[in-house]
ZALOTOR-476561 format. One record per residue (C-alpha): residue number from 0; z, x, y. Coordinates in nm, 3 decimals, padded with zeros to 5 digits. Layout:
<nuse num="NUM" zz="Z" xx="X" yy="Y"/>
...
END
This chain:
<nuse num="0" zz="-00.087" xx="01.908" yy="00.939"/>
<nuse num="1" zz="-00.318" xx="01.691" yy="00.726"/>
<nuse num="2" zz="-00.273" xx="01.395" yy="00.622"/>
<nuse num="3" zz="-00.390" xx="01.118" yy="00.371"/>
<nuse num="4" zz="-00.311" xx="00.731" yy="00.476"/>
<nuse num="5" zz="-00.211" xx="00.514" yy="00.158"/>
<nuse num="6" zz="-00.189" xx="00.191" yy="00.327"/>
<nuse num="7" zz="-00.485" xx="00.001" yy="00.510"/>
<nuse num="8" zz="-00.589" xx="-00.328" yy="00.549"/>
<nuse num="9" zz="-00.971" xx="-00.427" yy="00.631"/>
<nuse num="10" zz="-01.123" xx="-00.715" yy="00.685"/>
<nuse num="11" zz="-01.458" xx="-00.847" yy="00.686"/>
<nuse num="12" zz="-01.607" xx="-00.896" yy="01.065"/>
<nuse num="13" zz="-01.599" xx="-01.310" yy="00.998"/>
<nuse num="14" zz="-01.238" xx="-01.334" yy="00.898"/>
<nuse num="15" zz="-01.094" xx="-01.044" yy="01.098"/>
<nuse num="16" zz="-01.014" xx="-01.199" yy="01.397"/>
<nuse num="17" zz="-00.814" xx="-01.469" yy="01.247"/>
<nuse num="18" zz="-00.667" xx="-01.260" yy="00.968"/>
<nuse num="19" zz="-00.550" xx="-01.038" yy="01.219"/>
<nuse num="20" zz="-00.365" xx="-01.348" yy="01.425"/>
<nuse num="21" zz="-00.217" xx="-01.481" yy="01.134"/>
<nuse num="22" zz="-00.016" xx="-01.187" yy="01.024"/>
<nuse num="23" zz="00.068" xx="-01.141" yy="01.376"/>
<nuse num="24" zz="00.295" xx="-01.467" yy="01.382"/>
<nuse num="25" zz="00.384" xx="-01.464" yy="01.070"/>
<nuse num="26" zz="00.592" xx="-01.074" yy="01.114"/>
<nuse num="27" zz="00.642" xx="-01.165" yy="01.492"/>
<nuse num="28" zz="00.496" xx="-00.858" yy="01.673"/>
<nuse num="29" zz="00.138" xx="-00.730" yy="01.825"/>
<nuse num="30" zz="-00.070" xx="-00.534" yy="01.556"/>
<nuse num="31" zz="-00.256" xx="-00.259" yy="01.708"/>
<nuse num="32" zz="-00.603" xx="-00.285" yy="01.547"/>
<nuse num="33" zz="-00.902" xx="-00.516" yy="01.503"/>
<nuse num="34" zz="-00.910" xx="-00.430" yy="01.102"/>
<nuse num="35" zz="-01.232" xx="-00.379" yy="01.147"/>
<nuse num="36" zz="-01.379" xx="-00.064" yy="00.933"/>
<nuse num="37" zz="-01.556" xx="00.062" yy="01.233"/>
<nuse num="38" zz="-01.187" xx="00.061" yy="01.385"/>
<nuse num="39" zz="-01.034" xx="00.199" yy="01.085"/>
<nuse num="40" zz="-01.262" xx="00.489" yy="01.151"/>
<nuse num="41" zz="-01.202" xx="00.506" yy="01.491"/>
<nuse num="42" zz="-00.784" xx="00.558" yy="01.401"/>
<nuse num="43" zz="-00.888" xx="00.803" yy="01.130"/>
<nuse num="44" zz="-01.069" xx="01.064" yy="01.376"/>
<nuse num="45" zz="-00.822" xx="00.999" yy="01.615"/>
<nuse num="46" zz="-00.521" xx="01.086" yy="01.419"/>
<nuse num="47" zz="-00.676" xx="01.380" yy="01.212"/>
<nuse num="48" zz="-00.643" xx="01.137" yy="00.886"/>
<nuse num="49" zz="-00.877" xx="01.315" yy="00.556"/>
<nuse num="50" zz="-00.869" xx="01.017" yy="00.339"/>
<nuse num="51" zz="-00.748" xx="00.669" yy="00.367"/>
<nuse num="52" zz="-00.661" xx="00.404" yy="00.081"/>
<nuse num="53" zz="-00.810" xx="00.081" yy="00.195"/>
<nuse num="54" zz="-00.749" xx="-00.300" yy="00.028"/>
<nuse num="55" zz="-00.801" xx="-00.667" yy="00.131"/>
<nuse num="56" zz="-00.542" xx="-00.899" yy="-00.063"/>
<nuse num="57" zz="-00.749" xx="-01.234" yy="-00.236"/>
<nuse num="58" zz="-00.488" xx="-01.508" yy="-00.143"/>
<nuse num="59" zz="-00.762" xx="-01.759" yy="-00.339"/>
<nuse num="60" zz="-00.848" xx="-01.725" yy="-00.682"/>
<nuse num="61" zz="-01.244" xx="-01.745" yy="-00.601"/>
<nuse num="62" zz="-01.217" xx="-01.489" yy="-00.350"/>
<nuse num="63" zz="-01.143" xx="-01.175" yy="-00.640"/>
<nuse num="64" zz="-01.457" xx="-01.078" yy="-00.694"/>
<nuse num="65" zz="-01.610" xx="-01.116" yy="-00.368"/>
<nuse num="66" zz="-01.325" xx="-00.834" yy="-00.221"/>
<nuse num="67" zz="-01.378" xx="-00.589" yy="-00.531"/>
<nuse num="68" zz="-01.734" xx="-00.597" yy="-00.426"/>
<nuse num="69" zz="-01.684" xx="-00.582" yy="-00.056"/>
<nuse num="70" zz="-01.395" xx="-00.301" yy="-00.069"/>
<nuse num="71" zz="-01.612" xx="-00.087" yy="-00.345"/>
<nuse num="72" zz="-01.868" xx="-00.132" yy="-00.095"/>
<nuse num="73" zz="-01.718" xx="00.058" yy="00.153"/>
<nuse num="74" zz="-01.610" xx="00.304" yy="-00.008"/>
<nuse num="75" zz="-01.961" xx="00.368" yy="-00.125"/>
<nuse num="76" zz="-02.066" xx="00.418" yy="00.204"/>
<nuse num="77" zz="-01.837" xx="00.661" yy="00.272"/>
<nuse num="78" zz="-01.696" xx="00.822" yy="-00.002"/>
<nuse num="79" zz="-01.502" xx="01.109" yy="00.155"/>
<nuse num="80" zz="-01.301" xx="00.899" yy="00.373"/>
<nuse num="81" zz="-01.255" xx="00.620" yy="00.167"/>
<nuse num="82" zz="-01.009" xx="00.590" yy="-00.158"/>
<nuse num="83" zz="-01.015" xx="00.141" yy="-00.259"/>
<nuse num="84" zz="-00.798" xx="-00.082" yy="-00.430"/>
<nuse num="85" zz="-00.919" xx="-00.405" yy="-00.590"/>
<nuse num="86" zz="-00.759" xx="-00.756" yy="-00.582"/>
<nuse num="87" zz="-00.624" xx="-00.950" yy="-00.808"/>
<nuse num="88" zz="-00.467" xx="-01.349" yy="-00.806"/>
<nuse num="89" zz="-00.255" xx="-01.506" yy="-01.028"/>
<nuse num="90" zz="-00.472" xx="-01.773" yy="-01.070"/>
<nuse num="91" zz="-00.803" xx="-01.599" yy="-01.121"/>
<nuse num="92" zz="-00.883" xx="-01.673" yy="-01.476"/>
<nuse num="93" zz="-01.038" xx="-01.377" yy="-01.606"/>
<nuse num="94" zz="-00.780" xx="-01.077" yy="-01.509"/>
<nuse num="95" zz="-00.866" xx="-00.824" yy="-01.782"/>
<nuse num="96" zz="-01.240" xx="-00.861" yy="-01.759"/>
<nuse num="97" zz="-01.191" xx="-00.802" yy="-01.370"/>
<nuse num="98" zz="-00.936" xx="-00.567" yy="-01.435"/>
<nuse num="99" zz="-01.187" xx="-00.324" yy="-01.620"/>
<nuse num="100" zz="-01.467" xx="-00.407" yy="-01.325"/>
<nuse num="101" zz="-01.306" xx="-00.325" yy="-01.069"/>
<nuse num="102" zz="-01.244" xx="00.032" yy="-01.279"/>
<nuse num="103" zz="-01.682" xx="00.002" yy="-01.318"/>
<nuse num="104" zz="-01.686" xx="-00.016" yy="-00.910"/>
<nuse num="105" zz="-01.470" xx="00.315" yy="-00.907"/>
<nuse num="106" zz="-01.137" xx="00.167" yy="-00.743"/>
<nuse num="107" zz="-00.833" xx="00.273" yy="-00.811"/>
<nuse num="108" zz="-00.601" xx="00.053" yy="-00.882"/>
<nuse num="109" zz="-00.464" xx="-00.281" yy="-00.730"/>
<nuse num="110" zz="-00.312" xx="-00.403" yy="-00.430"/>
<nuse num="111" zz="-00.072" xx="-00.698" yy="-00.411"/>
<nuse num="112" zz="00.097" xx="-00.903" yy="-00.105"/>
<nuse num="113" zz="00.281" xx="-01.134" yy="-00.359"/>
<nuse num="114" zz="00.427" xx="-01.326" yy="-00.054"/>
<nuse num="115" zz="00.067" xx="-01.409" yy="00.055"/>
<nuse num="116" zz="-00.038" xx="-01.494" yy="-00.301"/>
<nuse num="117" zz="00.291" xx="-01.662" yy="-00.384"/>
<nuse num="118" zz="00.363" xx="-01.471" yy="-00.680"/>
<nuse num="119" zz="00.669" xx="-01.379" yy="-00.825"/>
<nuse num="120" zz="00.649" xx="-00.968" yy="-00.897"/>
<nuse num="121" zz="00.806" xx="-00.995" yy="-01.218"/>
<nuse num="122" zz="00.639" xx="-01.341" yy="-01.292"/>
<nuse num="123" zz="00.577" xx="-01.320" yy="-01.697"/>
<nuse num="124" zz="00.181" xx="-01.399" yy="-01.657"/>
<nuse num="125" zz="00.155" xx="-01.064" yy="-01.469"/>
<nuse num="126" zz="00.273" xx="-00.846" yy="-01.784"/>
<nuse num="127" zz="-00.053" xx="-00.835" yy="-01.957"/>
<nuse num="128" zz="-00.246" xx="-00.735" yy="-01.607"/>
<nuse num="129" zz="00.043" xx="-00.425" yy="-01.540"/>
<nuse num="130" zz="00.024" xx="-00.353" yy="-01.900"/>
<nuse num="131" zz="-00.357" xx="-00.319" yy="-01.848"/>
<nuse num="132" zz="-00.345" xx="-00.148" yy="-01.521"/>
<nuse num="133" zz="-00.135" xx="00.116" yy="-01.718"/>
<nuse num="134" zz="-00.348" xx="00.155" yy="-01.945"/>
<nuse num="135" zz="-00.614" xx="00.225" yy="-01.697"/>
<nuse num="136" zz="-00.482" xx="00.471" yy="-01.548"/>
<nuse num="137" zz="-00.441" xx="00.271" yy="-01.209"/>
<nuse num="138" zz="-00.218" xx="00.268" yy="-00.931"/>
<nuse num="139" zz="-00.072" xx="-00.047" yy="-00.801"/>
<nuse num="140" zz="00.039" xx="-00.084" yy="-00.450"/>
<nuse num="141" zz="00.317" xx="-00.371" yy="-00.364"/>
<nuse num="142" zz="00.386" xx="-00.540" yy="-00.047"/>
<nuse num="143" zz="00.754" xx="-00.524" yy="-00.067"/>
<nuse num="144" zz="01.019" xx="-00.729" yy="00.065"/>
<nuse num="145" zz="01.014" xx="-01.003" yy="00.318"/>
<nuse num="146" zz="01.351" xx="-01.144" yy="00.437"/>
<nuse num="147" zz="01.238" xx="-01.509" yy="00.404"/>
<nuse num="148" zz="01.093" xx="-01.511" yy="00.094"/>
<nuse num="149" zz="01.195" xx="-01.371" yy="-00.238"/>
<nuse num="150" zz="00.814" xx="-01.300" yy="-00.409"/>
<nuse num="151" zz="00.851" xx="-00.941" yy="-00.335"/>
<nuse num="152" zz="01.185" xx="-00.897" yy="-00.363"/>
<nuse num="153" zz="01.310" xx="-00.540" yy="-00.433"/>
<nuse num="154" zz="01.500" xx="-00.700" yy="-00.680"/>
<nuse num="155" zz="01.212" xx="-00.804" yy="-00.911"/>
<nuse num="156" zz="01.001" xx="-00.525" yy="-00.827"/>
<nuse num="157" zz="01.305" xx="-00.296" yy="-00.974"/>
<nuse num="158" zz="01.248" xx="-00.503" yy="-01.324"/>
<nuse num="159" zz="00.852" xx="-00.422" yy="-01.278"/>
<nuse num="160" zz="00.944" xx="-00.083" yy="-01.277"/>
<nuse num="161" zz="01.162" xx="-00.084" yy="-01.573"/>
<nuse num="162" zz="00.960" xx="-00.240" yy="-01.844"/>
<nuse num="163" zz="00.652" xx="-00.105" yy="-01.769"/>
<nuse num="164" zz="00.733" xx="00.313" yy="-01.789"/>
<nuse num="165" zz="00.504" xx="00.552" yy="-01.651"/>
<nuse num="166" zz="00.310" xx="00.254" yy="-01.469"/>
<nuse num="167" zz="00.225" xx="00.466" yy="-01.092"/>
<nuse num="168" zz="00.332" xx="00.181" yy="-00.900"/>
<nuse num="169" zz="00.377" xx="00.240" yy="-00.476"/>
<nuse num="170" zz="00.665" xx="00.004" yy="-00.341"/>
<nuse num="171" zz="00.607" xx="-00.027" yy="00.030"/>
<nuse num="172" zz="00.782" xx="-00.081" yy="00.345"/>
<nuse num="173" zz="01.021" xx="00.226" yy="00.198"/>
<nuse num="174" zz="01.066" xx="-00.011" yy="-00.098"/>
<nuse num="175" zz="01.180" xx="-00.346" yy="00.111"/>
<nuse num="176" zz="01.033" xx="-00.432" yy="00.437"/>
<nuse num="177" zz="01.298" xx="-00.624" yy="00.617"/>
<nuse num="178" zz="01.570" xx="-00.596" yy="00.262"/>
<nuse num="179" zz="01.634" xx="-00.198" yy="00.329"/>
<nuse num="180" zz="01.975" xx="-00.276" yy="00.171"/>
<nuse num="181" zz="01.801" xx="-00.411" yy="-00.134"/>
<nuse num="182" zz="01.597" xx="-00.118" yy="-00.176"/>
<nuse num="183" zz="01.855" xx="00.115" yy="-00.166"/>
<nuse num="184" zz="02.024" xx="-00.046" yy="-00.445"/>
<nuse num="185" zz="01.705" xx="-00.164" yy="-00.673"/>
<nuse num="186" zz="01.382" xx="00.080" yy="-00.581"/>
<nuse num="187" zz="01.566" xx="00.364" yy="-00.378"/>
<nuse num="188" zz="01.563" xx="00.670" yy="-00.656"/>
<nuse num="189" zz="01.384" xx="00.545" yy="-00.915"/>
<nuse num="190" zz="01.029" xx="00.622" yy="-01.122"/>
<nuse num="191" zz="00.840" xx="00.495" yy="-00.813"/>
<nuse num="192" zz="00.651" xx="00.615" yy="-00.519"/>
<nuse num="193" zz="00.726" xx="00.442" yy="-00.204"/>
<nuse num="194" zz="00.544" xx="00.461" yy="00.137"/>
<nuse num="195" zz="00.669" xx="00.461" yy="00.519"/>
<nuse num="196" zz="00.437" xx="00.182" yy="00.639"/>
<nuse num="197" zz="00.535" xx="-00.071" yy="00.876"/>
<nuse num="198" zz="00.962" xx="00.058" yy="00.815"/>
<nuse num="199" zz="01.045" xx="00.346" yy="01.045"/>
<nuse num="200" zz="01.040" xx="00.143" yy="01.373"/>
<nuse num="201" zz="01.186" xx="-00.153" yy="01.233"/>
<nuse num="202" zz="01.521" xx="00.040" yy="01.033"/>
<nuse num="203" zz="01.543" xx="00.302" yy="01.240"/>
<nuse num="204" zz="01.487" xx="00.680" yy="01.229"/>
<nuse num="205" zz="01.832" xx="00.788" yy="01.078"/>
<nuse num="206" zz="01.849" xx="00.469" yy="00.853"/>
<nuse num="207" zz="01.475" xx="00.584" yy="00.743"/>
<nuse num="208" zz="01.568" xx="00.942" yy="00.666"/>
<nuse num="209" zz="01.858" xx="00.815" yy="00.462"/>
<nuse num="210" zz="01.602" xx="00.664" yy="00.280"/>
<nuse num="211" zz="01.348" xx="00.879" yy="00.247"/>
<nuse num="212" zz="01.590" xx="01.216" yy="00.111"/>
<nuse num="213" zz="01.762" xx="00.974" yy="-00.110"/>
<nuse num="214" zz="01.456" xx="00.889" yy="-00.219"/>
<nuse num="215" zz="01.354" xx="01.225" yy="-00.282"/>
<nuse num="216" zz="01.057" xx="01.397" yy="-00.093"/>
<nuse num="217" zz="00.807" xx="01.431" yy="-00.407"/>
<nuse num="218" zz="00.811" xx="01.064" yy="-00.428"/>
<nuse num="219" zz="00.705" xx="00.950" yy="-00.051"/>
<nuse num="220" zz="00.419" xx="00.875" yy="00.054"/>
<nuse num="221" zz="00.236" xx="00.901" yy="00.473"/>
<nuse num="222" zz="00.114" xx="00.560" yy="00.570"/>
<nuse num="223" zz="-00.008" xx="00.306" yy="00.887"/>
<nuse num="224" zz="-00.041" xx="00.004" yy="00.743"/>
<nuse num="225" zz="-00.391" xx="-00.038" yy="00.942"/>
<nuse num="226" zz="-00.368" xx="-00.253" yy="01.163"/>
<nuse num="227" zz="-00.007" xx="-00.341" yy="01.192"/>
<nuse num="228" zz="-00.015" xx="00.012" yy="01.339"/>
<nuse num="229" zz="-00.278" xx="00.283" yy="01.392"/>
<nuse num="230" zz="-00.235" xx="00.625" yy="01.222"/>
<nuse num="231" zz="-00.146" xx="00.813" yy="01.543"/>
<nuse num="232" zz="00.156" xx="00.596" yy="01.573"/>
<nuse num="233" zz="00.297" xx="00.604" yy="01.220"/>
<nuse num="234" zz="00.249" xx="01.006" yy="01.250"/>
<nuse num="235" zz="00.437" xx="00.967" yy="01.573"/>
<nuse num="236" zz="00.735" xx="00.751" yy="01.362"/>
<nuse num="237" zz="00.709" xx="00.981" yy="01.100"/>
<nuse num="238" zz="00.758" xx="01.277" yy="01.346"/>
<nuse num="239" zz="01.083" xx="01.123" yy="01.449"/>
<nuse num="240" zz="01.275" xx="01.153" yy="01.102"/>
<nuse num="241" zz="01.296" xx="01.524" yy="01.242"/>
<nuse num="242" zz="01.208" xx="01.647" yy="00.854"/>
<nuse num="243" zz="01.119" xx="01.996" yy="00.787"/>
<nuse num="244" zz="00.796" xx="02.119" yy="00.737"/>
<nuse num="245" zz="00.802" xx="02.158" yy="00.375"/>
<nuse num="246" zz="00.848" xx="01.766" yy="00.340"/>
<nuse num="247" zz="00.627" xx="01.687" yy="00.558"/>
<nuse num="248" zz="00.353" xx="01.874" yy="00.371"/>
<nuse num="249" zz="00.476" xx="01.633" yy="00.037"/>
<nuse num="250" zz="00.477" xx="01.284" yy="00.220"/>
<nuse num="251" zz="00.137" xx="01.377" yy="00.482"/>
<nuse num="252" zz="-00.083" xx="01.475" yy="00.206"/>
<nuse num="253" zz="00.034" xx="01.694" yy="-00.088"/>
<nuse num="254" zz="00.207" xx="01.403" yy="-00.296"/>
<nuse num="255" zz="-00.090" xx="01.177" yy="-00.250"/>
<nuse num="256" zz="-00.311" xx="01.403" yy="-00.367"/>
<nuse num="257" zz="-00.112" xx="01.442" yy="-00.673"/>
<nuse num="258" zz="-00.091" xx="01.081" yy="-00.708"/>
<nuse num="259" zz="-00.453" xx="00.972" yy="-00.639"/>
<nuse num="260" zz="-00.541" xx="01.327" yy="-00.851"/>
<nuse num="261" zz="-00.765" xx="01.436" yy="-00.515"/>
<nuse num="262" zz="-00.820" xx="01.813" yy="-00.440"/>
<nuse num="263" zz="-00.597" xx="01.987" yy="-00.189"/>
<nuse num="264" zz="-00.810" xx="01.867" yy="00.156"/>
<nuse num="265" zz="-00.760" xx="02.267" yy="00.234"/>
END
């Protein structure tokens, strides 16, 4: 089986450490990596992984540019591995001229932790930037759902979806981490990928698989979420859904490369 990992966090060396602590209190159980890049490696050989989607999320305004040029960097350095996602913050000043660099530095699209950033999803000085990232061509990739807070809400990321057609947006956490009920009702079906990250262990196998047939298989998408958990592990969750191999040939790698428009890793 091959498989393509949408979902990873990296860090620089100075911050990882405490980055890595942080998120560990704040979701109340012990991540598995360093999110380091020479980790992130590591994970890769070890779990067979062809190409994996990393992002760091700015949670200051001044730190935008400084993570477009530090995730583009990586993936420089190794292009066959690595697929990037810039940052954004809602109160950077110049979105659409950052918006079009981080297309220059050959990302692909956006990744946002509105809990982190405190930003509403559907907050109305976001519109132009989706409307812009459509028009790109770019994917965006949500943190969603956190119990506590209401940022990431399936909820708003449902009206996301709706006014903004044909925008490739990835809802993760299968569309609600922690709010699985909410994302049945609001993401669960509609025009949206989502992606298993950080979900299986935490709503169970047969709650999961609900999820992800409802769902539908073309629409699914293999994940980690590097380093909540290493890839071995969330091929190990996946594994335990008990689908059949056709499926797991869409969600592992066939329905990413569609969606990142990558050739078939043969």
């Amino acid at each position: 089986m091959k498989y393509i990992d949408v979902h990873c966090h990296v860090f620089p060396e100075n911050i990882a450490q405490k980055a890595v602590a942080y998120l560990q209190d704040y979701y109340h159980f012990t991540w598995q990596g360093t999110g380091l890049i020479g980790d992130i490696k590591a994970g890769c050989r070890e779990a067979g992984i062809s190409r994996s989607v990393i992002f760091s999320s700015a949670t200051k305004p001044a730190q935008v540019p400084h993570i477009n040029d530090y995730i583009s960097s990586l993936v420089r350095e190794d292009p066959e591995l690595f697929i990037g996602l810039g940052t954004i913050h809602p109160g950077y000043p110049e979105h659409m001229a950052e918006l079009d660099r981080i297309s220059a530095l050959g990302l692909r699209g956006l990744k946002i932790h509105p809990d982190f950033q405190m930003l509403n999803i559907d907050a109305p000085e976001m519109m132009p930037v989706y409307a812009r990232t459509r028009e790109l061509g770019h994917i965006l990739l949500f943190h969603t759902g956190d119990p506590d807070v209401d940022y990431s809400s399936p909820r708003r990321l449902a009206r996301v979806i709706e006014a903004f057609p044909g925008l490739r947006i990835i809802a993760a956490h299968l569309g609600g981490y922690g709010c699985w009920d909410a994302a049945e009702k609001y993401i669960i079906g509609k025009d949206v990928w989502i992606d298993v990250s950080s979900a299986i262990r935490f709503v169970g196998p047969e709650r999961a698989r609900h999820l992800v047939l409802a769902h539908g298989t073309d629409r699914v998408l293999f994940a980690s979420d590097y380093p909540a958990v290493r890839p071995k592990q969330a091929q190990l969750d996946l594994a335990s859904l008990g689908l059949g191999p056709e499926d797991m040939e869409k969600i592992c790698h066939l329905n990413a490369e569609k969606l990142f428009g990558l050739p078939s890793c043969g």
